[in-house]
N, CA, C and O atoms as CSV, one atom per row, in Angstrom:
chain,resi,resn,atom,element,x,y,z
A,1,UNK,N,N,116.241,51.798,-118.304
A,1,UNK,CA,C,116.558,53.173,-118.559
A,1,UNK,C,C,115.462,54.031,-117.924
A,1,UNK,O,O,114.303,53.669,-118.122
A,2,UNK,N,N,115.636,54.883,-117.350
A,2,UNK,CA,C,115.003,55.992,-116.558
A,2,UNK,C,C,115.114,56.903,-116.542
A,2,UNK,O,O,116.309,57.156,-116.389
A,3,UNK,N,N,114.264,58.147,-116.650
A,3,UNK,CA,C,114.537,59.062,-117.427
A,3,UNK,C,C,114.057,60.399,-116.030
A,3,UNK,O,O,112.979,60.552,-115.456
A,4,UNK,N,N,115.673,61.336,-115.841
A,4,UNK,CA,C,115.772,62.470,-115.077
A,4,UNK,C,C,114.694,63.353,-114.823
A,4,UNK,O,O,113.685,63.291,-114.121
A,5,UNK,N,N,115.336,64.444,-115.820
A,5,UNK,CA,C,114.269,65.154,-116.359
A,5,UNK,C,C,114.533,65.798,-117.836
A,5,UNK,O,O,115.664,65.593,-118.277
A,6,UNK,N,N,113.983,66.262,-118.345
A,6,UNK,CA,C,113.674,66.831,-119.952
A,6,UNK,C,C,114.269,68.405,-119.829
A,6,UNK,O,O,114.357,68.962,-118.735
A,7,UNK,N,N,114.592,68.930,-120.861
A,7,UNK,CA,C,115.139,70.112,-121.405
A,7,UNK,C,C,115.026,70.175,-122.502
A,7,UNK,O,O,115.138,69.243,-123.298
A,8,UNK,N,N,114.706,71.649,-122.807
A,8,UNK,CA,C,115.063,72.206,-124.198
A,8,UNK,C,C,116.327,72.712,-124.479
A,8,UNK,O,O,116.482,72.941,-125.678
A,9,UNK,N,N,117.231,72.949,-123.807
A,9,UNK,CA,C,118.617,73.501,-123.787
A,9,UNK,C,C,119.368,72.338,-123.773
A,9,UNK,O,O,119.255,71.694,-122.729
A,10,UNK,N,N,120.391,71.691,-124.951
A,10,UNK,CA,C,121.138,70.694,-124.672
A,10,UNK,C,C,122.234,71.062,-123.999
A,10,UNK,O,O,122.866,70.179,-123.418
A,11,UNK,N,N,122.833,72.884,-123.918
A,11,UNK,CA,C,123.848,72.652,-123.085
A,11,UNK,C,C,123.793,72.343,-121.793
A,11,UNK,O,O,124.707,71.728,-121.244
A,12,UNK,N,N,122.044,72.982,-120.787
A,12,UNK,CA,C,122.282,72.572,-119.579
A,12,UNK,C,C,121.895,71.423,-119.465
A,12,UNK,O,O,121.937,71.020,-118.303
A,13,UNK,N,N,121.436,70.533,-120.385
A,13,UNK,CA,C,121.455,68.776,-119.936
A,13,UNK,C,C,122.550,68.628,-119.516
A,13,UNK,O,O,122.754,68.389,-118.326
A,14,UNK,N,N,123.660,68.754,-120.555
A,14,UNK,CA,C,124.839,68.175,-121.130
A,14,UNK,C,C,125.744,68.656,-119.918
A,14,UNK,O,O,126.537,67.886,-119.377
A,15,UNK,N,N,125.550,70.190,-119.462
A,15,UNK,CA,C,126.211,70.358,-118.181
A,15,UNK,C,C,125.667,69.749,-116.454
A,15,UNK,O,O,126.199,69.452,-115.384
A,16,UNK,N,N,124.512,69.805,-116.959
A,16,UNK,CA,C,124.270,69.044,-115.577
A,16,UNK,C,C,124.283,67.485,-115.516
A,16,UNK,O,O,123.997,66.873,-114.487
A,17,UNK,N,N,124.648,66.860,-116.740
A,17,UNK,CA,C,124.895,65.687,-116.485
A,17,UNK,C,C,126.331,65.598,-116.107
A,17,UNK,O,O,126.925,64.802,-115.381
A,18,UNK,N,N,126.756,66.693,-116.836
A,18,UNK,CA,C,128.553,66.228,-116.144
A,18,UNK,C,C,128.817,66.533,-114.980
A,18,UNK,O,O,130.033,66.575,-114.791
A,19,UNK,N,N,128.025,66.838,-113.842
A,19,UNK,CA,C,127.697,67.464,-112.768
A,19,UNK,C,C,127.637,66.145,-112.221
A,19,UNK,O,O,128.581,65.720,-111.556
A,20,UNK,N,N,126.429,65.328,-112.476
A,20,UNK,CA,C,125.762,64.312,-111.865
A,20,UNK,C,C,126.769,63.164,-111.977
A,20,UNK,O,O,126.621,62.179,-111.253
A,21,UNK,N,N,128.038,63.253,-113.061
A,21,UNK,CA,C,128.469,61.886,-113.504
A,21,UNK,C,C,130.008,62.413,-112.243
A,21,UNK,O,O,130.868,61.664,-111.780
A,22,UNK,N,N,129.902,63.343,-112.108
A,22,UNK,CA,C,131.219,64.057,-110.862
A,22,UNK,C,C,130.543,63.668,-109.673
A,22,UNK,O,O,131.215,63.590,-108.644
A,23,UNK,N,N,129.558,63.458,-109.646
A,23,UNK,CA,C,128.875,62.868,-107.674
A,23,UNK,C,C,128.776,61.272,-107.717
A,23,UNK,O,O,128.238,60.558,-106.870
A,24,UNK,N,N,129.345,60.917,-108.766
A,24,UNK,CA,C,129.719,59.254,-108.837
A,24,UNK,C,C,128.105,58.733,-109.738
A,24,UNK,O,O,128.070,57.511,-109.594
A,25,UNK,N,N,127.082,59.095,-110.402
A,25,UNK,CA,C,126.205,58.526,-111.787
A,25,UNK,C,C,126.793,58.225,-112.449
A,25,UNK,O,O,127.918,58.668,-112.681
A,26,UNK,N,N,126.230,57.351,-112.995
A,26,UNK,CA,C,126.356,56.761,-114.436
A,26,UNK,C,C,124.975,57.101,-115.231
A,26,UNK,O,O,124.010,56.373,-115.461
A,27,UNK,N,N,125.177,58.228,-115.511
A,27,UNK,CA,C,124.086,58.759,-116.873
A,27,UNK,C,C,124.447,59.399,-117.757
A,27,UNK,O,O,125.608,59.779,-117.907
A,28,UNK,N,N,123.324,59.675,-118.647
A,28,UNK,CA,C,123.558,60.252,-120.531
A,28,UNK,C,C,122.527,61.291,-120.725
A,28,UNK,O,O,121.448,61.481,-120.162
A,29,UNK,N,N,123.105,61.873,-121.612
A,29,UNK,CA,C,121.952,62.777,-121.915
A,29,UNK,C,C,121.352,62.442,-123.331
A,29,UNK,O,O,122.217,62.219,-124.178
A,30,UNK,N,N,120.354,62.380,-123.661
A,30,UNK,CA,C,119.722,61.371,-125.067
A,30,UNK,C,C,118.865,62.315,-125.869
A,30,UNK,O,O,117.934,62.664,-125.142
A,31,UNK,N,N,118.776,62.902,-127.109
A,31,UNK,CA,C,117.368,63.190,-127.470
A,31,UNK,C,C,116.293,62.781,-127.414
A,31,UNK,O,O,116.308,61.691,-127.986
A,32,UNK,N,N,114.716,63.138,-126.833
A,32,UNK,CA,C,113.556,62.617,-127.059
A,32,UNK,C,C,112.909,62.554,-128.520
A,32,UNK,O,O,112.336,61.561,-128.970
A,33,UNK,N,N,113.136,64.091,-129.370
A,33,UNK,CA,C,112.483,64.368,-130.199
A,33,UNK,C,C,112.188,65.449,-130.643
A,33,UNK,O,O,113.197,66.001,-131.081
A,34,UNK,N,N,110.848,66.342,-130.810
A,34,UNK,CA,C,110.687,67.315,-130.848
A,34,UNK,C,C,109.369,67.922,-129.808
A,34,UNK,O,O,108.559,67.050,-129.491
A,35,UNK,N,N,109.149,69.088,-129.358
A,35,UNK,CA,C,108.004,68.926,-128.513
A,35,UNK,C,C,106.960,69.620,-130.189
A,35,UNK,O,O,107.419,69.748,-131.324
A,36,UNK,N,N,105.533,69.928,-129.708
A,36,UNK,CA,C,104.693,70.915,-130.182
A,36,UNK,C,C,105.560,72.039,-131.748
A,36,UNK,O,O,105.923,72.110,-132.922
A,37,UNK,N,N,105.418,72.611,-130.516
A,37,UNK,CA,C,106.716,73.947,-131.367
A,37,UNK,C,C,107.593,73.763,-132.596
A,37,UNK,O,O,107.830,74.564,-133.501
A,38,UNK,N,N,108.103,72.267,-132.376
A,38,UNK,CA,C,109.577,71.989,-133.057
A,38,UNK,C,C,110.563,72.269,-132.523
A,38,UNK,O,O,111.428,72.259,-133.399
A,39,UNK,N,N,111.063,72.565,-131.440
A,39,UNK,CA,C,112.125,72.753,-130.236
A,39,UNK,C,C,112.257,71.032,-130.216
A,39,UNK,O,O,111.364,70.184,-130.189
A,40,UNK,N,N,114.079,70.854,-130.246
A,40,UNK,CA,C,114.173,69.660,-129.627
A,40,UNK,C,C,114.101,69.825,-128.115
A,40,UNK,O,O,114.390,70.797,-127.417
A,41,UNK,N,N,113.713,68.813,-127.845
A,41,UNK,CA,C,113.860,67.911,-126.332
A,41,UNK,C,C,115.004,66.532,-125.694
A,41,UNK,O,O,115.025,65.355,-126.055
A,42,UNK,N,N,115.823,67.198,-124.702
A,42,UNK,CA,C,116.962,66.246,-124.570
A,42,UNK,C,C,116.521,66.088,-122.968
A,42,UNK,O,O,116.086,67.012,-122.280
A,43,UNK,N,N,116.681,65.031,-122.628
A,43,UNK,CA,C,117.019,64.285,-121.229
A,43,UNK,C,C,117.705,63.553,-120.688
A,43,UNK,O,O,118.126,62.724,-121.495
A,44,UNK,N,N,118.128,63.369,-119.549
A,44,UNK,CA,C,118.815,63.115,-118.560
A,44,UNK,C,C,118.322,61.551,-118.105
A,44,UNK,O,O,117.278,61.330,-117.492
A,45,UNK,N,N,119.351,60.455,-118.559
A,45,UNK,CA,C,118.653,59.068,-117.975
A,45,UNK,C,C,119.295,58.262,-117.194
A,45,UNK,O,O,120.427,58.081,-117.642
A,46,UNK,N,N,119.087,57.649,-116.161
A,46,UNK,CA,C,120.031,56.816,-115.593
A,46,UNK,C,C,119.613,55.154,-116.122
A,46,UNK,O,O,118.633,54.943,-116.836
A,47,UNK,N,N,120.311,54.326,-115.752
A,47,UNK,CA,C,120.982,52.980,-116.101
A,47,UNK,C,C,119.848,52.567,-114.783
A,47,UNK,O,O,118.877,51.844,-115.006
A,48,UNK,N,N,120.063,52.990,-113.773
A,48,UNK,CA,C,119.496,51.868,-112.549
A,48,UNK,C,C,118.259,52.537,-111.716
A,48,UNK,O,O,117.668,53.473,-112.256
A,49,UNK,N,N,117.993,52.255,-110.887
A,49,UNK,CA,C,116.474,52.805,-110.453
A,49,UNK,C,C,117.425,53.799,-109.113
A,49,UNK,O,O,117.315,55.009,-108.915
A,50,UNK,N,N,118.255,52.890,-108.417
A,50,UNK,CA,C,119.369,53.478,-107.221
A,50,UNK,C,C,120.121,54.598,-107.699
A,50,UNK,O,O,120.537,55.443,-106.906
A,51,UNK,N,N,120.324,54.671,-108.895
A,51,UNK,CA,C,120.889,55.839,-109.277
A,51,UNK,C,C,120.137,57.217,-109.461
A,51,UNK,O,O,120.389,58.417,-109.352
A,52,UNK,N,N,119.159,56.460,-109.772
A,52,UNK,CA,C,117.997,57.860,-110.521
A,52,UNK,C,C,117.173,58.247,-109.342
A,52,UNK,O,O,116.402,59.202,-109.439
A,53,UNK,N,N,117.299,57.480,-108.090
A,53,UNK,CA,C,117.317,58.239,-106.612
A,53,UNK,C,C,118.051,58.680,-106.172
A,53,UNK,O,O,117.751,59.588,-105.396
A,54,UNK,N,N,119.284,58.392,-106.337
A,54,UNK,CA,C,120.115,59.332,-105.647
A,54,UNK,C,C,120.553,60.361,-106.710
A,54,UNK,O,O,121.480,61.036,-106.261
A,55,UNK,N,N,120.152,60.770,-108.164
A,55,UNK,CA,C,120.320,61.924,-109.066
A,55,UNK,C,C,119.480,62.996,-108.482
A,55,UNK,O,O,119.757,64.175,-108.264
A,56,UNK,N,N,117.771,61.939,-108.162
A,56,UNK,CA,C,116.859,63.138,-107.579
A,56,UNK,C,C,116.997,63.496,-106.609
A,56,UNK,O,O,116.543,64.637,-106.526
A,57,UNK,N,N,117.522,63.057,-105.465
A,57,UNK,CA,C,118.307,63.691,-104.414
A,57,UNK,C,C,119.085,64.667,-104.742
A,57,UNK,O,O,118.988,65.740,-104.148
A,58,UNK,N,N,119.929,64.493,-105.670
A,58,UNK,CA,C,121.164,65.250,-105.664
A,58,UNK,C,C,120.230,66.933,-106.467
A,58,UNK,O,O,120.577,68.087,-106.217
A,59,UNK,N,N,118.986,66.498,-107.461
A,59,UNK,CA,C,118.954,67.443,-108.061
A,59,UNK,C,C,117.813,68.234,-107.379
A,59,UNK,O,O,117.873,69.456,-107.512
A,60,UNK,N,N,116.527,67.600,-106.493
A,60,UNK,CA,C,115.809,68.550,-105.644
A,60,UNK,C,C,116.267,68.807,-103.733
A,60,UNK,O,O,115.708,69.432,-102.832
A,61,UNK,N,N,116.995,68.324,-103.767
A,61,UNK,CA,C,117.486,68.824,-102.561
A,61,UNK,C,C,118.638,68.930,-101.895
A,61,UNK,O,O,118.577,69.194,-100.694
A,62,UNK,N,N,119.959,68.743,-102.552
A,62,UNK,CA,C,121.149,68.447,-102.198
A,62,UNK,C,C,121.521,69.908,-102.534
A,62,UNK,O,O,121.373,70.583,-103.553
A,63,UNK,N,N,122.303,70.273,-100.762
A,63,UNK,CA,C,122.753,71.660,-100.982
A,63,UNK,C,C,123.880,72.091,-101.924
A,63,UNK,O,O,124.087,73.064,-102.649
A,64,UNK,N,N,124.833,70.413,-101.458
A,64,UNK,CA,C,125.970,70.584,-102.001
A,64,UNK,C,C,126.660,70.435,-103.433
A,64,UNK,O,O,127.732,70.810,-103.909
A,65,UNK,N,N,125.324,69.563,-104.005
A,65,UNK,CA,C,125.408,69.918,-105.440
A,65,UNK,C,C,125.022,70.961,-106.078
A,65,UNK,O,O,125.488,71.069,-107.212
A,66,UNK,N,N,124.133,71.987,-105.630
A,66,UNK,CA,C,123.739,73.353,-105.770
A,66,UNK,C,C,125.545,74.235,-106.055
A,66,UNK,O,O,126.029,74.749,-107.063
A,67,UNK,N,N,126.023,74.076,-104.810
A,67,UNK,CA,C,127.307,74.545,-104.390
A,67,UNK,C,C,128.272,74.402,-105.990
A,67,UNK,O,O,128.805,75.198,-106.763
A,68,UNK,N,N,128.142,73.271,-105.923
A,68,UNK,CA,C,129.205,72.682,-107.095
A,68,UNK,C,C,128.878,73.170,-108.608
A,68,UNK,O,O,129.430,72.637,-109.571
A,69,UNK,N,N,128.066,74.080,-108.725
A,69,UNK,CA,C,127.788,74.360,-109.919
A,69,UNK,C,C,127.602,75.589,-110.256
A,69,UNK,O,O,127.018,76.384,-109.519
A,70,UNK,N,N,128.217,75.984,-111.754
A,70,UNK,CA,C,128.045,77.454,-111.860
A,70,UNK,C,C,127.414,78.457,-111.835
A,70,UNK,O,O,126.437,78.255,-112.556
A,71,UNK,N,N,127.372,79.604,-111.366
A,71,UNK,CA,C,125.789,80.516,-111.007
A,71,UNK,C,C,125.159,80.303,-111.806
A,71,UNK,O,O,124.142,79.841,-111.289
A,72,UNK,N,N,124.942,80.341,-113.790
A,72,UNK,CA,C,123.463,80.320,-114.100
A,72,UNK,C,C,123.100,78.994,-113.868
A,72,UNK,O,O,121.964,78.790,-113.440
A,73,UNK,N,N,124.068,77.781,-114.127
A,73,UNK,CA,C,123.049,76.519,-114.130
A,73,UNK,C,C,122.308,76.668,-112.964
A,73,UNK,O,O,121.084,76.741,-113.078
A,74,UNK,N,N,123.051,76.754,-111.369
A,74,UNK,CA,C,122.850,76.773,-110.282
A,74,UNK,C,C,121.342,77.717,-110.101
A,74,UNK,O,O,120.647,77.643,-109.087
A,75,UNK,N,N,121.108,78.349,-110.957
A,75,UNK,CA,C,119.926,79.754,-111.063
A,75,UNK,C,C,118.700,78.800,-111.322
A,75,UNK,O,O,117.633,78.631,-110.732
A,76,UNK,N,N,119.519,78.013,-112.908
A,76,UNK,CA,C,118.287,77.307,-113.536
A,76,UNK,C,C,117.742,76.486,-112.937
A,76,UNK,O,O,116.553,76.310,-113.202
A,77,UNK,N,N,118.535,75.456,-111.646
A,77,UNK,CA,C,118.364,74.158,-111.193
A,77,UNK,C,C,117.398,74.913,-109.951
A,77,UNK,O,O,116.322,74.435,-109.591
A,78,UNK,N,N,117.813,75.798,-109.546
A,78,UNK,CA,C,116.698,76.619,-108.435
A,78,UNK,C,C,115.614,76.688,-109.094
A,78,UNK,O,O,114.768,75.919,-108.637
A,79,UNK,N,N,115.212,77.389,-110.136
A,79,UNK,CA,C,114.408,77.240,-110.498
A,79,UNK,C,C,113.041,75.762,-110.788
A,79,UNK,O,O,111.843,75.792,-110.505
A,80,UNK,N,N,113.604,74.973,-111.236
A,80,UNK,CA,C,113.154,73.500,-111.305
A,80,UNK,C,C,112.679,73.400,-110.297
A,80,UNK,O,O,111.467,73.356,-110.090
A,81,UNK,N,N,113.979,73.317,-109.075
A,81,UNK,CA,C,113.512,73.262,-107.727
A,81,UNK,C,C,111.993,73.864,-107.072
A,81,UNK,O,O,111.221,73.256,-106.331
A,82,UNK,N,N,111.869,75.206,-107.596
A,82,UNK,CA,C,110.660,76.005,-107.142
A,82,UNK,C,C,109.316,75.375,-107.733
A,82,UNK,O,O,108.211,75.308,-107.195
A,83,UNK,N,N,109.817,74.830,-109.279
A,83,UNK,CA,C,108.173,74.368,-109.980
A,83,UNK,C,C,108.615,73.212,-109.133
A,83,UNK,O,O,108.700,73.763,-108.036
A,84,UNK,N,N,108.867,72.273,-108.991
A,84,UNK,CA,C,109.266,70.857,-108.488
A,84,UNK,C,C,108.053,71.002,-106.816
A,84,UNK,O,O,107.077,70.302,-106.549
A,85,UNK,N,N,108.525,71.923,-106.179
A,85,UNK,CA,C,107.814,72.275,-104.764
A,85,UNK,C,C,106.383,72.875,-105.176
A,85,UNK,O,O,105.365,72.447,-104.631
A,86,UNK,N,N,106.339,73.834,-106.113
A,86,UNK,CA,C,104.841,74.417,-106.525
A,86,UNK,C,C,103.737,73.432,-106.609
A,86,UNK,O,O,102.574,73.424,-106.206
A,87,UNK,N,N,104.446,72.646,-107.233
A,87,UNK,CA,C,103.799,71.364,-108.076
A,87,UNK,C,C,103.274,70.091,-106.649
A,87,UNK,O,O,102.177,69.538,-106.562
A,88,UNK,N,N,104.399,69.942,-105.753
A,88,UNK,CA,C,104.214,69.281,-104.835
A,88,UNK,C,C,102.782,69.775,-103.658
A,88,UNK,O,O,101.940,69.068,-103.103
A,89,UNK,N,N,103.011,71.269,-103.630
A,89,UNK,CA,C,101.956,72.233,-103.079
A,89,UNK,C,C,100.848,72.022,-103.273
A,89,UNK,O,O,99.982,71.561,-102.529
A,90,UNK,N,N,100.800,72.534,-104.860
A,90,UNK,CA,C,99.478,72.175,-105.328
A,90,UNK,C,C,98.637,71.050,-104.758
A,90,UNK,O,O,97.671,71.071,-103.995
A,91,UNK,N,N,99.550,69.664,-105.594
A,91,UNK,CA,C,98.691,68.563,-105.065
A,91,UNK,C,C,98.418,68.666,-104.042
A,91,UNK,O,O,97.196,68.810,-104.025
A,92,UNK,N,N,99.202,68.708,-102.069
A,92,UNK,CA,C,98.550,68.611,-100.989
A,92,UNK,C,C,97.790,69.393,-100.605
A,92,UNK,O,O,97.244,69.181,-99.522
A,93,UNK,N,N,97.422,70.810,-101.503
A,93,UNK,CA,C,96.582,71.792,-100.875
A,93,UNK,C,C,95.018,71.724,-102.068
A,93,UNK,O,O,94.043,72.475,-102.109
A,94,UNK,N,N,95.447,70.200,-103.110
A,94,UNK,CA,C,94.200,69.980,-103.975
A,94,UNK,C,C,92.950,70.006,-103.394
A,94,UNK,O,O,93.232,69.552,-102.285
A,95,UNK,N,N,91.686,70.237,-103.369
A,95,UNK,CA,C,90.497,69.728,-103.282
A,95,UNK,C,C,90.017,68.686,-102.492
A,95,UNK,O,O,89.476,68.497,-101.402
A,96,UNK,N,N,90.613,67.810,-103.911
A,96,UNK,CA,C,90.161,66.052,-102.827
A,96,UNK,C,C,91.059,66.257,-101.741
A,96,UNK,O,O,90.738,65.977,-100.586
A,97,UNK,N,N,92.567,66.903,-102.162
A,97,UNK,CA,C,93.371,66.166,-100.611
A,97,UNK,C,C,92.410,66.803,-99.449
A,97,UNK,O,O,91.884,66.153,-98.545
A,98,UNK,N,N,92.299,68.162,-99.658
A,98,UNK,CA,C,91.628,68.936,-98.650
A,98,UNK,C,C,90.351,67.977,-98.107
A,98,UNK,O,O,90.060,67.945,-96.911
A,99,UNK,N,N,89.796,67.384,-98.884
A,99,UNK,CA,C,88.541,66.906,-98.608
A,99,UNK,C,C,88.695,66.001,-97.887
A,99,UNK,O,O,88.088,66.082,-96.819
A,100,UNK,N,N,89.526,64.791,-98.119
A,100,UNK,CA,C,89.897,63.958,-97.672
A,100,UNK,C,C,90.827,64.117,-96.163
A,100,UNK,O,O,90.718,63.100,-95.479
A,101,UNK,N,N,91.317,64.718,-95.815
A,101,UNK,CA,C,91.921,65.485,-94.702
A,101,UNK,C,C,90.672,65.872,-93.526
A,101,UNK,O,O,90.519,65.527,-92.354
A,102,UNK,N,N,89.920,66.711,-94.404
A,102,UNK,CA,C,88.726,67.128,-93.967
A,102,UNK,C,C,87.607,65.776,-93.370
A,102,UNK,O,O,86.831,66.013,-92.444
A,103,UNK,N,N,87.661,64.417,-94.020
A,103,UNK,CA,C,86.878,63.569,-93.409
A,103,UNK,C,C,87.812,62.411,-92.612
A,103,UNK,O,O,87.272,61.649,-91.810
A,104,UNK,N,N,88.703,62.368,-92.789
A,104,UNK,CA,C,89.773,61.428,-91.602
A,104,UNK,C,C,89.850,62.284,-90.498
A,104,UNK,O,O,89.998,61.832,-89.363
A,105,UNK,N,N,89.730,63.912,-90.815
A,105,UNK,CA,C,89.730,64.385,-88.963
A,105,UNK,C,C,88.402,64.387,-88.412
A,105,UNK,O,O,88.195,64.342,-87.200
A,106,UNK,N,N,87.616,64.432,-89.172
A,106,UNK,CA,C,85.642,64.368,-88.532
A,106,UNK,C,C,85.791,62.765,-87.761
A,106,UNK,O,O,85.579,62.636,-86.555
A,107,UNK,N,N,86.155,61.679,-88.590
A,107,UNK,CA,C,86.146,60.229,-88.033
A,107,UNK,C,C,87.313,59.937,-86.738
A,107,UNK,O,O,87.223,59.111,-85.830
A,108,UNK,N,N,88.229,60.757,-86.969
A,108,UNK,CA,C,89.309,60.933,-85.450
A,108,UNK,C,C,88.797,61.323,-84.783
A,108,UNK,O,O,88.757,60.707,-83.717
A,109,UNK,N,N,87.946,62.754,-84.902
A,109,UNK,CA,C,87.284,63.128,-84.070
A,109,UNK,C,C,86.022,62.464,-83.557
A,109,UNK,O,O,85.635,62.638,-82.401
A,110,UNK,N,N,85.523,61.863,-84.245
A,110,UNK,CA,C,84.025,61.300,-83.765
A,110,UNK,C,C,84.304,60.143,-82.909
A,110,UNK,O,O,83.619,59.946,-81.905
A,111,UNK,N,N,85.707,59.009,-83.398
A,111,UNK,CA,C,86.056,58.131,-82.743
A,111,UNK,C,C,86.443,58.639,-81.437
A,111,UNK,O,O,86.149,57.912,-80.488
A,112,UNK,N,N,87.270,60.158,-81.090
A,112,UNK,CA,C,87.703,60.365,-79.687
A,112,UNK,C,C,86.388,60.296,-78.789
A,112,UNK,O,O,86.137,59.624,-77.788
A,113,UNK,N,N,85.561,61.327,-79.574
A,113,UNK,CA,C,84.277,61.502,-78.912
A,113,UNK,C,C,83.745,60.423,-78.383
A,113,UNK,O,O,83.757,60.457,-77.153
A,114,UNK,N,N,83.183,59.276,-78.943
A,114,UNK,CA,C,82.212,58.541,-78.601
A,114,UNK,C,C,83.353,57.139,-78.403
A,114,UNK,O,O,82.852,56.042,-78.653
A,115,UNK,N,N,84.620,57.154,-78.034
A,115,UNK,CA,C,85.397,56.273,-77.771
A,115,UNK,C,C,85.315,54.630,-78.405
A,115,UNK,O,O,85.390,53.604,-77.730
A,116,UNK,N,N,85.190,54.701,-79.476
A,116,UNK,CA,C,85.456,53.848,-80.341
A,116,UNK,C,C,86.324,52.668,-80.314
A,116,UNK,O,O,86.431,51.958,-81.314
């Protein structure tokens, strides 16, 4: 079992799983629990590892499942989309990455230089 992603809203689990189970998935939407707050928490799980790649396909970059869905979910799933990329940002524009970037091109460079 593998788990999508998390929500506090069971209707847009519940609708975007029936979304995901219309592009040929086999998934459920399950309670976790409660977070902090006391808000439940429901998520999105698939059965197989092949599935829950091609869900995340379908849910960070597939135009055409965007298409297939009603303006607010379609609003909300943009949204995800944006923290989903923020988040991706972050990390490659982190510190270490920078740093690390920063000393594989000094050693490319030093190797062109002195022909290594």
């Amino acid at each position: 079992m593998y788990t999508l992603l998390e929500f506090k809203d069971e209707a847009l689990a519940t609708y975007l799983n029936s979304a995901l189970r219309r592009h040929g998935l086999d998934s459920d939407v399950i309670s976790l629990g409660v977070d902090p707050q006391g808000l439940p928490i429901f998520t999105i799980i698939c059965l197989r590892i092949s599935q829950l790649t091609l869900a995340r396909h379908l849910i960070y970059s597939s135009r055409s499942f965007i298409v297939d869905l009603e303006a607010e979910a379609a609003s909300k799933l943009l949204a995800i989309r944006r923290q989903h990329r923020q988040a991706l940002l972050g990390r490659l524009t982190s510190p270490p990455a920078l740093w690390f970037s920063a000393v594989a091109l000094t050693i490319a460079a030093l190797g062109y230089w002195f022909e290594w």
